[in-house]
N, C-alpha and C positions, 0 to 999 in steps of 0.2 A: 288309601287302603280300605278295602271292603270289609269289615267285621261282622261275623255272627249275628245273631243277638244275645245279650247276657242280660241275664238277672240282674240289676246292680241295687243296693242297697245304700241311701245317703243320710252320715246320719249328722244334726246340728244340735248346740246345745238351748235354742232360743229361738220362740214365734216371733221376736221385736226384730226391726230394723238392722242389724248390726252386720258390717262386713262380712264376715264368716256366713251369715246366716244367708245375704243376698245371693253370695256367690255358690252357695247347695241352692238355690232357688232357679237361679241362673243356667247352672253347668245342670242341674236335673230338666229344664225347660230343653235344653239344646241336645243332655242327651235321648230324648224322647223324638227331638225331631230327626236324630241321627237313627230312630226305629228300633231305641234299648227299652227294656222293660223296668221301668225304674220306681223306688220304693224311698219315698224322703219318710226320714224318721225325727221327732222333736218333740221336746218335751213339754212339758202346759200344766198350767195348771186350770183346776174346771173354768171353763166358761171360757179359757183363752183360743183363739186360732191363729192361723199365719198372717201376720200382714196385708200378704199376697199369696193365695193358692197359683201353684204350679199343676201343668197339666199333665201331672201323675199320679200315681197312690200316693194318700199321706197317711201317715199314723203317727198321733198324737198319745206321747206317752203318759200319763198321768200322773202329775208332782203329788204324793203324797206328806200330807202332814206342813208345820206350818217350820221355816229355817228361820231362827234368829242372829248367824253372823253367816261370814260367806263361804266357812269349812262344808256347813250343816245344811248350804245353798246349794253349793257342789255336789255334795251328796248325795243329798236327793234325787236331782235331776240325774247324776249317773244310774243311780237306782232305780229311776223312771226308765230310761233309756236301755238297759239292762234286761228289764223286766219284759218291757215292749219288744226289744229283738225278738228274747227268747222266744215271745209265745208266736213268734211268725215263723217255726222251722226256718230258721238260721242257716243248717246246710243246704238251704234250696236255693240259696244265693251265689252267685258265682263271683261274685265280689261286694263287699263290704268297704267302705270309706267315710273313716272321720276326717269334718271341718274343722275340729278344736279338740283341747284338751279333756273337755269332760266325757263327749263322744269318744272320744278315744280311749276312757280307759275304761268304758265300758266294754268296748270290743276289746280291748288286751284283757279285760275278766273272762268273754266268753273262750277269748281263745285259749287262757290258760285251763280252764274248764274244759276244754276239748268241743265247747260247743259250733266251735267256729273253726276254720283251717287257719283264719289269721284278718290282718285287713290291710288296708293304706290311710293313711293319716296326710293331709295336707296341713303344712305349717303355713299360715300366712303370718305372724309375729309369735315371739316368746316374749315373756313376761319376767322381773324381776316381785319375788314373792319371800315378802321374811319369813312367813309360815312354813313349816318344814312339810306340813304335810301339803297345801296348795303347791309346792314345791316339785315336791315326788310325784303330785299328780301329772303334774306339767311334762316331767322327763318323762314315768313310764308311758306315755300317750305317742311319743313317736319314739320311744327307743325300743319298744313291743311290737310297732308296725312292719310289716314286710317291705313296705315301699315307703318313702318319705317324697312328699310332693312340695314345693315350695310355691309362692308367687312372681318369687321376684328372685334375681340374681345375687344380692346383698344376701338373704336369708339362705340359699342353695351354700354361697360361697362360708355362712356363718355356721352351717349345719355340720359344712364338713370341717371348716381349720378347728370349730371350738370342741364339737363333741364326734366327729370321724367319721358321720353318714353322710351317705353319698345318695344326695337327693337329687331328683328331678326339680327342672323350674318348667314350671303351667303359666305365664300370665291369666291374668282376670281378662274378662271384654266385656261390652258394651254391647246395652239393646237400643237399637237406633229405632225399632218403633215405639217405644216408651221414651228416650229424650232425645226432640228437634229442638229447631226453630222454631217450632210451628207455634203460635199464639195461641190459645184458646179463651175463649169467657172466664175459664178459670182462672187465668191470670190476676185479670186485675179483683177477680174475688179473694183473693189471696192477699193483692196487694190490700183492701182494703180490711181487711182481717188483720192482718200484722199492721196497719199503721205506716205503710210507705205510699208517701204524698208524693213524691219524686221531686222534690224541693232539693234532697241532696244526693250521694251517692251511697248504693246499697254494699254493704261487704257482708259479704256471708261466711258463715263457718260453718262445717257438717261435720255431726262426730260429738258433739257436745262437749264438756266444760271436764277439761283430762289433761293431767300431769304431759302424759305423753303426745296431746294434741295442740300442746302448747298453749293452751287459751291465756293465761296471765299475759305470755310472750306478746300475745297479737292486742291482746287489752292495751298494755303499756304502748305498742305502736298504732291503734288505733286514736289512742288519745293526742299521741301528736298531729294523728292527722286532720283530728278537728279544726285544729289550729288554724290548719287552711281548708278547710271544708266543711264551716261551723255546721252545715244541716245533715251530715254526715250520719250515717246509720249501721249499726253490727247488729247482724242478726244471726243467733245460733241457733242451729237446728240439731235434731237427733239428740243422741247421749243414753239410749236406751241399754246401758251396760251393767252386766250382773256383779261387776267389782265396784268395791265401795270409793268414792269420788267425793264424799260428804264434803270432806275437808278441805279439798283441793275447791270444791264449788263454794263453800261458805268464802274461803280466803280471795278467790274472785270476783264475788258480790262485794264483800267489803273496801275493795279496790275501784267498784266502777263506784261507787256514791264516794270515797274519796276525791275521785276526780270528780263529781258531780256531773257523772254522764248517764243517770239513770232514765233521763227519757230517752236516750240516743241509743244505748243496749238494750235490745228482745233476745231474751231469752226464750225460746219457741217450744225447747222437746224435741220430744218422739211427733212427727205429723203423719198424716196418711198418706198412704205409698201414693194415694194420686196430686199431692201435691206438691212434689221434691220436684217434677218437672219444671211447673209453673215457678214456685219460688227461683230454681236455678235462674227462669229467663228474665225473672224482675230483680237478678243480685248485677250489680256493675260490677262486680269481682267476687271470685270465689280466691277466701285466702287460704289454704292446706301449707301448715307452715308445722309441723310436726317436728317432734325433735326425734319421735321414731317412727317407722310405719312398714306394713307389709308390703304393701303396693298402691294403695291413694286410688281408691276404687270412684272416688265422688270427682276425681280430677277428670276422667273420662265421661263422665256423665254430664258433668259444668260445660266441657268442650262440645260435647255434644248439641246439648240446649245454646251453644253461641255463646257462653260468660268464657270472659277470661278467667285466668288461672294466676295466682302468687302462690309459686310454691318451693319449699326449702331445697337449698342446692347440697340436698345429700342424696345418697342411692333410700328409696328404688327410683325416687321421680329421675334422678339424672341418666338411669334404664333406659327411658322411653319418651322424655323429654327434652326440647332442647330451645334454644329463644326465643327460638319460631312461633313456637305451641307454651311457651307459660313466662313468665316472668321470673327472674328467679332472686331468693332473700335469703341470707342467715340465719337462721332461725333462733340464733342466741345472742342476735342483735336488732332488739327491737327497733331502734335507726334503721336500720337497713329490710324489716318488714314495713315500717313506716314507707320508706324512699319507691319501695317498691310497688306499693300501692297507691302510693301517688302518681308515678308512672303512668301506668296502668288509665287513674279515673284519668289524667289531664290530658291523656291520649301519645304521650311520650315513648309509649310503648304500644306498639300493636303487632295480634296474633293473625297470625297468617291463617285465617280463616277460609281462604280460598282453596290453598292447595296442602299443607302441610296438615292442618287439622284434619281434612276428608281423608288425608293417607294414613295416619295415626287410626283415624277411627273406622276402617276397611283393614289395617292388619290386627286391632286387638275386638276380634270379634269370641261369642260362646262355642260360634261353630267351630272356630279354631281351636279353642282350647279344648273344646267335647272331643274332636278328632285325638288331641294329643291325649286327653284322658285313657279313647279307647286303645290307643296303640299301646298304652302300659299297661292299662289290665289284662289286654290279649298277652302280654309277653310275662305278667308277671302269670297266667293261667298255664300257657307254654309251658314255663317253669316247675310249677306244682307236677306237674303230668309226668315231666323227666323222670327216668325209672333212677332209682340208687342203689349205689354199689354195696 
């Protein structure tokens, strides 16, 4: 389908790394090349920028004042976000779309202010929150939206049996000129930065050290798997996340020096966007063993760069996955992430790199999903236009 061009507005709640944020980075790169006019919005604080600039407008909203817990964190940046719409004439946009919750309930303010006709909200996970207010923020964000977008089929099907919206599902894709095969120098600068000799096998995690990414889970089966792969190595990358993890990370550090694995575990961060490639090509295995997720956005990008894949056999991976293309664990049985990544390095298990992976990563492409973007703005614009009775 041939579409116009629209104004489109994308708004995220964070310059770091983080799912949500890639994929406004992404689906704005793709819609730009589909010849849209597009405006990513994100909030900062001074001196911060994106990761990776995308080849559109950006405006960086300005975090004002300093948040001492994660109510007064949210806030802010809604209020950064807010503030930055407004002063862009708002109505000059022919659609508006929040990545997440706090983007979102900035456009549900403009809209209830009349400053905005309304927007779309893509859900890629919901969140359990005792705070009543992080709470409320979370619903009004896609139950204010005109249009609820999902990633994944598990969240489409959770959106409508638990709370009655009838969402679209977008898969996420992959930029296959950012991760091959391809070796570069940077490689083994990398390797030699983190400390992999290649004496043993690399297991990598992306996402950093979270309740919901299971890291204790894969700690406890990582440790068995020293057992038989004394020179073995985990290394965690990312975790650039604006929800508090103190806890859940102190109780995992105190876990690896129990098992006395603390030269065996790197904990790495947040790295440069140019270096997720290279790490993906020197990890023997990428483990995504999550006990929730939206869609497993670093499982396509591992595939990509040629690492296999261990990843939990619940939806969304069983969506779009299947033996061919990953391994698959229980994610609530560390045995069976263990078993499974032994597989894996001893070669008991192999991904069909040949034909199944090249067809996975040619159907979940940005261009794909930018096309299905613009078919629902055009229909949800269609809509606005309809005269009423």
């Amino acid at each position: 389908m041939t579409h116009t061009v629209m104004r489109i507005a994308l708004t995220t709640h964070s310059v770091n790394p983080r799912g949500g944020v890639v994929h406004a980075l992404e689906l704005a790169s793709a819609l730009v090349d589909e010849g849209q006019d597009v405006t990513l919005f994100a909030p900062a604080v001074a001196g911060e920028t994106l990761f990776r600039e995308p080849p559109c407008r950006v405006i960086l909203a300005t975090i004002e004042g300093s948040q001492h817990n994660t109510v007064a964190l949210v806030d802010a940046r809604l209020r950064a976000l807010k503030t930055s719409v407004k002063a862009c004439d708002p109505h000059s946009f022919d659609v508006l779309h929040a990545q997440d919750s706090i983007s979102g309930n900035a456009l549900a303010e403009l809209t209830a202010e009349g400053e905005i006709a309304g927007f779309v909200r893509t859900v890629h996970h919901l969140d359990h929150f005792d705070n009543p207010r992080l709470a409320a923020w979370q619903t009004r964000a896609w139950r204010d939206a005109d249009r609820v977008l999902c990633v994944s089929e598990v969240w489409t099907r959770e959106m409508r049996d638990t709370y009655g919206i009838e969402a679209a599902t977008v898969p996420n894709g992959v930029d296959l000129n950012r991760y091959s095969t391809q070796r570069t120098p940077h490689d083994e600068r990398l390797r030699q930065r983190h400390g992999i000799d290649g004496r043993g096998p690399v297991v990598l995690a992306v996402g950093g050290i979270e309740a919901r990414k299971n890291t204790l889970g894969l700690l406890d089966a990582f440790a068995e798997l020293v057992k038989h792969h004394p020179h073995a190595r985990l290394v965690i990358a990312g975790g650039a996340s604006l929800l508090d993890h103190d806890a859940y990370a102190r109780a995992f550090m105190e876990r690896v020096a129990k098992y006395g694995l603390s030269q065996a575990v790197s904990v790495a961060g947040p790295l440069d966007d140019a270096d997720m490639p290279a790490l993906f090509r020197c990890a023997d295995v990428l483990a995504m063993v999550s006990l929730r997720e939206g869609f497993g956005l670093v499982v396509l990008e591992a595939l990509a760069c040629g690492t296999p894949v261990v990843a939990s056999n619940i939806a969304p991976f069983t969506e779009y996955l299947d033996n061919s293309l990953c391994c698959w664990a229980t994610p609530t049985e560390p045995a069976s992430i263990a078993d499974a990544l032994a597989r894996v390095i001893d070669g008991r298990h192999r991904t069909d790199f040949n034909r199944a992976v090249p067809a996975l990563l040619d159907r979940m492409s940005w261009q794909a999903s930018a096309r299905k973007h613009l078919d629902i703005y055009s229909a949800l614009l269609a809509s606005r236009s309809l005269p009423t009775l």
